[in-house]
N, C-alpha and C positions, 0 to 999 in steps of 0.2 A: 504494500500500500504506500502511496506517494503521498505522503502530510503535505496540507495547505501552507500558505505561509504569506507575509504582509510586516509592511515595515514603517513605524512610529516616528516622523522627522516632523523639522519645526524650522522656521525662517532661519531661526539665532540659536545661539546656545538661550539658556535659562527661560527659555518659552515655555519648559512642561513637561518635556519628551520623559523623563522618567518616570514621574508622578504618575501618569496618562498608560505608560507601559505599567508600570507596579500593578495600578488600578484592574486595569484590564488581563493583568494574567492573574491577578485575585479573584477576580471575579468570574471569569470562565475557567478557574481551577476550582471554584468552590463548587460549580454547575456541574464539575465529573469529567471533563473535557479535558484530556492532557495534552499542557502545553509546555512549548519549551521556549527561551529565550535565546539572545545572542545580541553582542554589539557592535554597533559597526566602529573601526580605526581602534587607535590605542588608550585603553581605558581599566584602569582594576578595580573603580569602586563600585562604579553602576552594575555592573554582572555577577556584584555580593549580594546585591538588592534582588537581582532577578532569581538568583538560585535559593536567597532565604526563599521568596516565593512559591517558586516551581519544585526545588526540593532536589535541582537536578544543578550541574555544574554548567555556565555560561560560558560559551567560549566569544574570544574577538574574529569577527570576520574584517580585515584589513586588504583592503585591495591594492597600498601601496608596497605595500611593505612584504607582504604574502604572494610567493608564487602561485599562478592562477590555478593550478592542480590542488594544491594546500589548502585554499583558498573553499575550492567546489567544494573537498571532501569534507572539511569542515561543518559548512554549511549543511550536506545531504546526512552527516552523523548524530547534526542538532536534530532534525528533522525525522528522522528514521523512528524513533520513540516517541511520536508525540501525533495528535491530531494538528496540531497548530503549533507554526514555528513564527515569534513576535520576535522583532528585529530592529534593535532599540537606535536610529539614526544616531551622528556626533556632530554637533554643533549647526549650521541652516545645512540644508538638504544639498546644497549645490556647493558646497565651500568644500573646499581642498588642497593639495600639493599643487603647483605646476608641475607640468609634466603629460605624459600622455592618454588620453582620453580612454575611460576604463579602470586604469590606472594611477588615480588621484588621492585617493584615500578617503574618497565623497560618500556617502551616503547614496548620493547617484548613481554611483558607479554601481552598487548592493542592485538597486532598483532597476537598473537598465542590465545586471549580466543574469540574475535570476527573474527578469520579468515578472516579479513581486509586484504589487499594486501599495499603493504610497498615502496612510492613513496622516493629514497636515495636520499638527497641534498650531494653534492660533493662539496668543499671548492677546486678550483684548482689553487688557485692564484700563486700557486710554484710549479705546477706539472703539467705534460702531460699525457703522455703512462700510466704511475707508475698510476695512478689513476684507472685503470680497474685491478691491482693487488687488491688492495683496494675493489674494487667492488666484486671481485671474492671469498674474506674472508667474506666478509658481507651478500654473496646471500649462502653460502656452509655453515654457520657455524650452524644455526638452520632448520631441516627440517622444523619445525611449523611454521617457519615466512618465509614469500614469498616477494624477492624483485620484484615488477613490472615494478621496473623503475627507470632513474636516471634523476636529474636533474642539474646542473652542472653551479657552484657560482662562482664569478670573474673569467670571462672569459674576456683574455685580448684582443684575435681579431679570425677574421675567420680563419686563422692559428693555431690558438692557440683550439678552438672550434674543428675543423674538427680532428686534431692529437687523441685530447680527445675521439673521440666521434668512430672514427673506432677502438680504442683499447676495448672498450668497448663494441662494437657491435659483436665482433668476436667471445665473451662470451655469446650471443644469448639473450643481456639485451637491452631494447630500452633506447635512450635519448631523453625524453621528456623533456627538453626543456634546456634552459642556461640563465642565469643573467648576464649579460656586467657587466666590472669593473664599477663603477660608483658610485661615495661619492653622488649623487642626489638620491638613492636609500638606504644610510644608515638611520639608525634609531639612532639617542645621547642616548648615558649610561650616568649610575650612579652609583653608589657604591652596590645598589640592583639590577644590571640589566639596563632597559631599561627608559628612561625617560616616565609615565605614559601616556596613548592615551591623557586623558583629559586634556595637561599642553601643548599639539602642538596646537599653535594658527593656523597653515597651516595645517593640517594632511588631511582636504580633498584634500589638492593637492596633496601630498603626496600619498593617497593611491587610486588617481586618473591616478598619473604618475606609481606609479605599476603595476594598470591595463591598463596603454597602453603598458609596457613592457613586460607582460605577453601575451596580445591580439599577439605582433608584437615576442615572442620569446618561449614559450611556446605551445604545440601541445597540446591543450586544448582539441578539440574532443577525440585525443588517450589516454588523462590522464585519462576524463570522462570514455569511455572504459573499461578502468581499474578496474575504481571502482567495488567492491560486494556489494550484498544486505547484512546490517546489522539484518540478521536473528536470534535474540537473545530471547529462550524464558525470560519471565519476573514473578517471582510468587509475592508474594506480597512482597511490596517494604520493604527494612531495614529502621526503625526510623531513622532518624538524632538524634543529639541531641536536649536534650528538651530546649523548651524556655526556655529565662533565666525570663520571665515574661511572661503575657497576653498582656500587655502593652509594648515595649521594644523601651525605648530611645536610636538610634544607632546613635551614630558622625558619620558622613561620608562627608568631605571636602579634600583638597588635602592632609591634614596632617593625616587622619585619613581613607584611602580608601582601607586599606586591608582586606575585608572579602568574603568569598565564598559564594556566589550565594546560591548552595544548601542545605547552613546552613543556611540563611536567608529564602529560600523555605520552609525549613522544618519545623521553625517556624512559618509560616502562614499557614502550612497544620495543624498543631496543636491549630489552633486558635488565634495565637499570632497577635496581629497589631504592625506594625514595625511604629515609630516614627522618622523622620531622623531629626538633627538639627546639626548644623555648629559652634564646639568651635571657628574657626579662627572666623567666626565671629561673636564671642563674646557673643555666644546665649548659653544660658543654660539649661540641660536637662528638656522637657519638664516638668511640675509641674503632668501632669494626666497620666504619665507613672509609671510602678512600677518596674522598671528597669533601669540599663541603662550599655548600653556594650560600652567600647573603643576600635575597631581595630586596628590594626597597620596599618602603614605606614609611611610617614617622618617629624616626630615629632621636629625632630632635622635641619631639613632644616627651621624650623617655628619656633624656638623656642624661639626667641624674643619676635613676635606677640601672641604665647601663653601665655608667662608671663606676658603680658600687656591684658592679658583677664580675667580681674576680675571678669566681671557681669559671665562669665561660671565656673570660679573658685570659687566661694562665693556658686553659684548655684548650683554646684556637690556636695562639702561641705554640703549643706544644704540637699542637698538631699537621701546624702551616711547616713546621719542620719537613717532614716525610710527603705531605700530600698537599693537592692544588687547594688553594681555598681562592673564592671569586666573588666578587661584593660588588651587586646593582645599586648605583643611584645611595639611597638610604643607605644599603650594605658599603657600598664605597667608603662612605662617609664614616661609618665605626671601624673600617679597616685602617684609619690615617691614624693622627696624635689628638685629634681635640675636637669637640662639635661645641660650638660658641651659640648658645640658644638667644632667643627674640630682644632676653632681656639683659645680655652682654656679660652671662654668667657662662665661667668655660671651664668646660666636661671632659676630661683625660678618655680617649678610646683607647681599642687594642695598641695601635703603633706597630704596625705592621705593614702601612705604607709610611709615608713620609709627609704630606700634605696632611692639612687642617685646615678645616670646614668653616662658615658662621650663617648663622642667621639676626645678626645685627641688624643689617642692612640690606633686605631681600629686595631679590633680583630674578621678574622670572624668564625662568630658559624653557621654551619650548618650540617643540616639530621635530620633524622625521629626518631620521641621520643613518647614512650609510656608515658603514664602518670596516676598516679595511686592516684586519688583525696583523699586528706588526711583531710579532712571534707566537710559537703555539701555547695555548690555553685551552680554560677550561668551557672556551666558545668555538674552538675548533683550531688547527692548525693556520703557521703564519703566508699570509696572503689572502686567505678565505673572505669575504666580503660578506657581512651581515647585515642587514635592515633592521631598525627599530625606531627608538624615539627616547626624546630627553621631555622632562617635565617635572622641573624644582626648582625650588627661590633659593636654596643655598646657593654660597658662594663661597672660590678657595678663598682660604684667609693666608693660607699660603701653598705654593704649589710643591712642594717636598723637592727633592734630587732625584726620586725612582727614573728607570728610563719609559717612556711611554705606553701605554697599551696599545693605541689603535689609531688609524687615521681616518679621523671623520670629517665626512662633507653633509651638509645640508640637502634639502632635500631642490634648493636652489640651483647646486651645483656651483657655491662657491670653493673658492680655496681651499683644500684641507688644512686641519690642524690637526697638530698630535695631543690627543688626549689620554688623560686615566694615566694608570701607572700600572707595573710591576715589578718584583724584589722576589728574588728566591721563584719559590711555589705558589706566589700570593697575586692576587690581580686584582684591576678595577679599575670601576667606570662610573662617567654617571651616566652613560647611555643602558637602555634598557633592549634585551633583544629580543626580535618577534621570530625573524626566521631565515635560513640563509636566502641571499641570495642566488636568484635562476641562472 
């Protein structure tokens, strides 16, 4: 059986698209209906939100960054368990890399190579009428992408609804469905986005109370409707990248929980056994691992309780001795001498690179970076070319002496620089990896 499937995009970033996704896979999972999610480009917090939901893991479907095989299989393995695969857009529908058409890292691009049909969230909290002008650039501007429908975000009352809703009907586009103003339906940021699934001590209320606002505002049967079979053939799948061992100690606690799903997949489809252990608390990379990877995440929110974790710090120490250790972004950052937090108070890490971190004065880095490995590691041997993406406000406070990890170029095609570092067995970056390149 071929699951249906349909994808949740929005002019701009902060239009809804999460909310509207959360909503809608509560509510037709409460109905019996198995769904599954996925997100489009490079993202680790919204597909915490989608699998608290769904109860299944989210993976990224990235069309810049993703070979197109990588890419299909992905998508057809969300799909494969599910009646309904939702397909959470990043940032407005049509925004992307430069670069070549398909190949952007658009939301678009999702929309036009699975011929998925394209549910619009509308942000109309300062607008009426003007909102089906909106609609009518966004349904006209790509023949390959199909809007199906709109959905339509702080809506401030039935007056306000109805104006909206017959401007936009006139243009022969249905409104499926509207989200009331309501701070009971917000979700708390952070400086990366959104506050992580796992840090809401209430979120099944939460994503309890979305699916009664969805059941009660939402035209769930016409959205379902909507959806197309995700008819995608699949030849044989693209590698991921190789383990970074057989054995691989991965941190993974609040401070350390940025890693994609189908890179940790693709190390177990390679035989790898994934090791998970907890620096916050004070545990130490396993001893029978011959690895050990540090993800990013918010190192710098912890980084008192990191410095005061000795038994993991002596214990990576000891272990960066014999074996590779590789530290993303966050992990980078407690592999150097010091992470200097908001308030200009500064935290002793491992010192296992040479560089030290701050967040004094943030600074943010972000978009998609090739990277062109400048000896072998625990990302693949030297010369390999990998795709991914950067996205932090840290900044070095100092760059260490290590010699370089990698040569990265934007996704512009400026200059390279040499980034990251390496010492011994020990590596990093603040680039994060998606997958190699084709």
């Amino acid at each position: 059986m071929i699951a249906r499937g349909l994808i949740i995009a929005a002019p701009h970033s902060g239009a809804g698209k999460t909310t509207v996704t959360l909503a809608l896979l509560a509510a037709l999972g409460r109905s019996g209906i198995a769904v599954r999610a996925a997100k489009a480009g490079p993202d680790y917090i919204d597909p915490g939100f989608h699998a608290a939901v769904t109860g299944a893991a989210s993976v990224n479907l990235d069309s810049w960054a993703m070979p197109a095989n990588l890419l299909d299989a992905l998508a057809v393995e969300s799909a494969s368990s599910a009646d309904l695969l939702v397909i959470e857009g990043v940032m407005g529908l049509f925004d992307g890399a430069p670069g070549k058409r398909g190949r952007r890292g658009a939301t678009a691009d999702l929309a036009a190579r699975f011929e998925l049909p394209v549910v619009l969230v509308i942000d109309v909290a300062r607008q009426a009428q003007s909102a089906a002008a909106l609609v009518r650039g966004f349904a006209g501007h790509d023949p390959a992408v199909r809007i199906a429908g709109v959905i339509l975000n702080r809506v401030a009352s039935e007056r306000h609804r109805a104006m909206v809703t017959e401007a936009i009907a006139a243009l022969g586009i249905s409104v499926l469905g509207t989200v009331p103003r309501d701070a009971a339906l917000a979700l708390p940021e952070r400086h990366l986005g959104l506050v992580q699934a796992g840090e809401h001590a209430d979120l099944k209320v939460l994503i309890d109370r979305l699916a009664d606002m969805a059941e009660r505002h939402f035209r769930l049967d016409t959205i379902l409707a909507k959806a197309t079979p995700l008819d995608v053939a699949v030849s044989a799948r693209a590698p991921g990248l190789p383990p970074p061992g057989q054995r691989v100690a991965l941190a993974s606690d609040q401070a350390f929980s940025f890693v994609y799903p189908h890179l940790v997949e693709s190390w177990r489809r390679a035989g790898a056994e994934i090791i998970p252990f907890s620096p916050l608390a004070d545990e130490p990379p396993p001893d029978r691992a011959d690895s050990c990877w540090l993800p990013g995440g918010y190192p710098e929110l912890h980084a008192a309780a990191l410095a005061a974790a000795r038994r993991f710090a002596i214990g990576l120490r000891r272990f960066a001795q014999t074996r590779p250790v590789h530290g993303e972004c966050g992990g980078y950052m407690v592999l150097g001498q010091s992470i200097e937090d908001a308030a200009g108070r500064t935290h002793a890490m491992t010192g296992l690179l040479g560089h030290a971190t701050s967040f004094a004065k943030p600074k943010l880095h972000l978009g998609y970076r090739s990277a062109r490995l400048l000896a072998d590691s625990a990302l693949g041997h030297s010369g390999t070319i990998v795709r991914g993406h950067e996205f932090h406000y840290a900044t070095l406070a100092s760059a260490g002496g290590d010699e370089p990890f990698a040569e990265v170029t934007d996704s512009a095609g400026r200059a390279p620089t040499r980034e990251g570092g390496r010492r011994g067995h020990v590596t990093g970056t603040f680039f994060h990896a998606i997958a190699a390149a084709e």
